[in-house]
C-alpha positions as a Markdown table, in Angstrom:
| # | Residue | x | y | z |
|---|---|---|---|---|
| 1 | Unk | 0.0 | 0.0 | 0.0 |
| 2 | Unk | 1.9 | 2.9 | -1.0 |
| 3 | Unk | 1.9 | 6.0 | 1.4 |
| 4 | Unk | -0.5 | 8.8 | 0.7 |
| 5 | Unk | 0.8 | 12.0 | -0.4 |
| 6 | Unk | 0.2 | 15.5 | 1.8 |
| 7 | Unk | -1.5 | 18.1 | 0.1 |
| 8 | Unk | -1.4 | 21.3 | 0.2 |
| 9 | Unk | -2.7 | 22.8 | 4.0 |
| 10 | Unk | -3.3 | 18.7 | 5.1 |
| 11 | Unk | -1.5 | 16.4 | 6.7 |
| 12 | Unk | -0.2 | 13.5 | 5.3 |
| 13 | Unk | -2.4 | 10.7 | 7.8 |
| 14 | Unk | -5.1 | 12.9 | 8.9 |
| 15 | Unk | -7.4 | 11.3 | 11.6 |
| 16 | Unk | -11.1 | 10.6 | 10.4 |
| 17 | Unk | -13.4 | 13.1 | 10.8 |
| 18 | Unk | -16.1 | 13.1 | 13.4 |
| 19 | Unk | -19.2 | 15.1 | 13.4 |
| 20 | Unk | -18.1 | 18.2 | 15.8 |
| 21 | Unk | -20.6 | 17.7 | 18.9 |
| 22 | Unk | -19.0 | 20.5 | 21.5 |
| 23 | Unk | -17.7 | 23.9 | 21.3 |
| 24 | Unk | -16.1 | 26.8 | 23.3 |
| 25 | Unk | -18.8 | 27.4 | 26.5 |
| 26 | Unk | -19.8 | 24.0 | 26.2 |
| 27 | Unk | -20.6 | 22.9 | 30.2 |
| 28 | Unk | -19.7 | 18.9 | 30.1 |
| 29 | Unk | -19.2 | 16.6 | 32.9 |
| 30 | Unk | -16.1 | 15.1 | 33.8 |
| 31 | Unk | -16.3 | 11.2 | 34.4 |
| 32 | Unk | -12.8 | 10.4 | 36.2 |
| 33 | Unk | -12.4 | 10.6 | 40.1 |
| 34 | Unk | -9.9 | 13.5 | 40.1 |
| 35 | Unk | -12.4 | 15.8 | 41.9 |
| 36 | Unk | -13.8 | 17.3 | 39.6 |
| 37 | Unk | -17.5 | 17.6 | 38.3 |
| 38 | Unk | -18.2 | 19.8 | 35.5 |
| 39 | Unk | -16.2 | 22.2 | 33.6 |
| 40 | Unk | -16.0 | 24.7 | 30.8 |
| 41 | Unk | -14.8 | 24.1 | 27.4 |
| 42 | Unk | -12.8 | 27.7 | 27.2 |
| 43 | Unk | -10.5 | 26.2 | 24.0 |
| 44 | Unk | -9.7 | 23.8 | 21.4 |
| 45 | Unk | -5.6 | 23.6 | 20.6 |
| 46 | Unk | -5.0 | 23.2 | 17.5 |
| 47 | Unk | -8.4 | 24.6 | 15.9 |
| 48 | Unk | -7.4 | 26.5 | 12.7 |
| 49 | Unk | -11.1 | 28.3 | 11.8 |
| 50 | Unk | -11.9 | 31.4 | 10.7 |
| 51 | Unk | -11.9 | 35.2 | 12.3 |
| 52 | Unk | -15.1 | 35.0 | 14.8 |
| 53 | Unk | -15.8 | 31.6 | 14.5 |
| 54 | Unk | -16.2 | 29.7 | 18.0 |
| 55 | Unk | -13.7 | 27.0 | 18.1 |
| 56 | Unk | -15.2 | 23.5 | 17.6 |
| 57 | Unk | -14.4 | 19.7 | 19.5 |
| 58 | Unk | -15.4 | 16.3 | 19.0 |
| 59 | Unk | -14.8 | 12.7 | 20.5 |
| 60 | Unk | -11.3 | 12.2 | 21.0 |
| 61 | Unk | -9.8 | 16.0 | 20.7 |
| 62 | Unk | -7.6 | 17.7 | 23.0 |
| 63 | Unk | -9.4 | 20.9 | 24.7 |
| 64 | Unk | -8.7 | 23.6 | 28.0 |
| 65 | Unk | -11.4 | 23.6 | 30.6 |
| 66 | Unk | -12.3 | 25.4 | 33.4 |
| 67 | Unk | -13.2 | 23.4 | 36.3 |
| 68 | Unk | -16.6 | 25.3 | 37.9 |
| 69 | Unk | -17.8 | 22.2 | 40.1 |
| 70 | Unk | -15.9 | 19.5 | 42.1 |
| 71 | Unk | -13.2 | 20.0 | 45.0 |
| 72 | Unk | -12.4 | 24.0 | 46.7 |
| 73 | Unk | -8.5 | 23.4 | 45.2 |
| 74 | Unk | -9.6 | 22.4 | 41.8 |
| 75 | Unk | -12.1 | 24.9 | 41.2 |
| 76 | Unk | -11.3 | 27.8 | 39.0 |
| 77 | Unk | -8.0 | 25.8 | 37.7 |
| 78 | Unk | -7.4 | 25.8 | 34.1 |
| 79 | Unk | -6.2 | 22.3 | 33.0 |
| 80 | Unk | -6.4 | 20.0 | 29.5 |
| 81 | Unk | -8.7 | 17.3 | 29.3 |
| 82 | Unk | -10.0 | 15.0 | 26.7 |
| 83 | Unk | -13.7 | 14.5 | 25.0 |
| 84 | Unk | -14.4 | 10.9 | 25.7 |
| 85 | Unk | -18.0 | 11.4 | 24.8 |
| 86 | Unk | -20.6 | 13.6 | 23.2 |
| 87 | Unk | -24.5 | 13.7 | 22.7 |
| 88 | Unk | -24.3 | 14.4 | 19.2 |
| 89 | Unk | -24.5 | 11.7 | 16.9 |
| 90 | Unk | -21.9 | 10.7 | 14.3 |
| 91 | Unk | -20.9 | 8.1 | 12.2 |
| 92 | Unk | -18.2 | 5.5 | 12.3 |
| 93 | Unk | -16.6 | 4.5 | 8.7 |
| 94 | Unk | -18.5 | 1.4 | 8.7 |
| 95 | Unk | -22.0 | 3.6 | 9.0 |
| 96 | Unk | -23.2 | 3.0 | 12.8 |
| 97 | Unk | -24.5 | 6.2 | 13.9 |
| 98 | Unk | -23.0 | 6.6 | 18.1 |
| 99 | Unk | -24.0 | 9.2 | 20.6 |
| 100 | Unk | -23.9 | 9.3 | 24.3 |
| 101 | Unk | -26.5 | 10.3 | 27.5 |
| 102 | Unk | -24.0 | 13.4 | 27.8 |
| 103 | Unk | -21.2 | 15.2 | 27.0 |
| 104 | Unk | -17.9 | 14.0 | 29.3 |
| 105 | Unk | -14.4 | 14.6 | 29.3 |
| 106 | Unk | -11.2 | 13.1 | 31.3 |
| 107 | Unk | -8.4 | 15.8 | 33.0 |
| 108 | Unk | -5.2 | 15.2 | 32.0 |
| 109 | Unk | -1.8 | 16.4 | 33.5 |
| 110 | Unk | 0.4 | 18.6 | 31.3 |
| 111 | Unk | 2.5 | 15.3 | 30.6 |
| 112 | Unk | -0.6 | 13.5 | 29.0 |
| 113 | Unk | -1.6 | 10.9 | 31.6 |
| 114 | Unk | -5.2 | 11.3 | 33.0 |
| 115 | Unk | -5.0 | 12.8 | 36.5 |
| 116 | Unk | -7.8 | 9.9 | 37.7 |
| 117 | Unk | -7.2 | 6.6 | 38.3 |
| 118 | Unk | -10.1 | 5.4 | 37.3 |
| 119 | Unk | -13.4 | 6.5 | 34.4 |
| 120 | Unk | -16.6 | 6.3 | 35.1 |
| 121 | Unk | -19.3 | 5.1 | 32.5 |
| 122 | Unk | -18.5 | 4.4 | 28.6 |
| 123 | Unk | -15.7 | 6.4 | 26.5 |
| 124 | Unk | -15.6 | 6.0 | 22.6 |
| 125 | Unk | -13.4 | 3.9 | 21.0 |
| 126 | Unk | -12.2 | 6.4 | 19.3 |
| 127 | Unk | -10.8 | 8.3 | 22.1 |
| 128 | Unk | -8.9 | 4.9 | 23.1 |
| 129 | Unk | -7.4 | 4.4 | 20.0 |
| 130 | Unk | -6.1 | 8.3 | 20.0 |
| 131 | Unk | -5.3 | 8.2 | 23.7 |
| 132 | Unk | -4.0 | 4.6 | 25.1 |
| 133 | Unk | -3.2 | 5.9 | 28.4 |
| 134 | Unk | -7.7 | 6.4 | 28.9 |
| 135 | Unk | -8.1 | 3.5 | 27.1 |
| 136 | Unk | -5.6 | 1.5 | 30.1 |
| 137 | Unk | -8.2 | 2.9 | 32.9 |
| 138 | Unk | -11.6 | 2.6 | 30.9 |
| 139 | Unk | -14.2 | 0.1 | 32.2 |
| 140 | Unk | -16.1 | 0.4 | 29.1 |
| 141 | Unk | -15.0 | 1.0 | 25.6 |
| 142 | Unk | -18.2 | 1.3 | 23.2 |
């Protein structure tokens, strides 16, 4: 299989494209037992959009939230975390349609490891396949 060829403004591998479920302001839960509850999507790394356009996420991107609920010393800390799932549906290459009860993420440390020890509910397999070190402490991987 010969290797494909980057074009101009793409990568050469370019991971599949989800259907984007969260933005910047989204309010999502967070499903590992570091302490925190909920947080605030307040950027997406990496986004390259246009002038005034919010910034857009999906299963398996890298984004900076706010934490607004969970433990006093977390509280108001900016930290990186991980969409694991989202409400929106979108489709898989072989045409299953997947969405989630909510929108979730997992904290990670600046190094990349998740901060928890352990995930709470479902993640999407393609988070795991993006970010082994969640797939190593997910119970369920749908």
């Amino acid at each position: 299989m010969p290797a494909e060829r980057a074009k101009a403004g793409k990568p050469a591998l370019s991971r599949k494209r989800i259907q984007f479920g969260l933005q910047v302001g989204s309010l999502v839960n967070v499903t590992d037992n570091s302490g925190a509850k909920e947080a605030l999507i307040i950027g997406v790394p990496g986004y390259k959009g246009r002038l005034r356009r919010i910034p857009r996420a999906s299963v398996g991107d890298l984004v900076v939230v706010s934490i607004k609920r969970g433990r006093p010393e977390l509280r108001k800390q900016v930290m990186k975390a991980i969409v694991v799932r989202q409400k929106r549906p979108y489709m898989r290459p072989d045409g299953t349609w997947v969405s989630f009860e909510d929108n979730a993420v997992v904290i990670i440390t600046p190094e990349g490891t998740p901060k928890g020890s352990e995930i709470h509910g479902p993640i999407a397999r393609e988070a795991a396949e993006r970010w082994p070190s969640i797939a190593n402490i997910a119970t369920i991987v749908v």
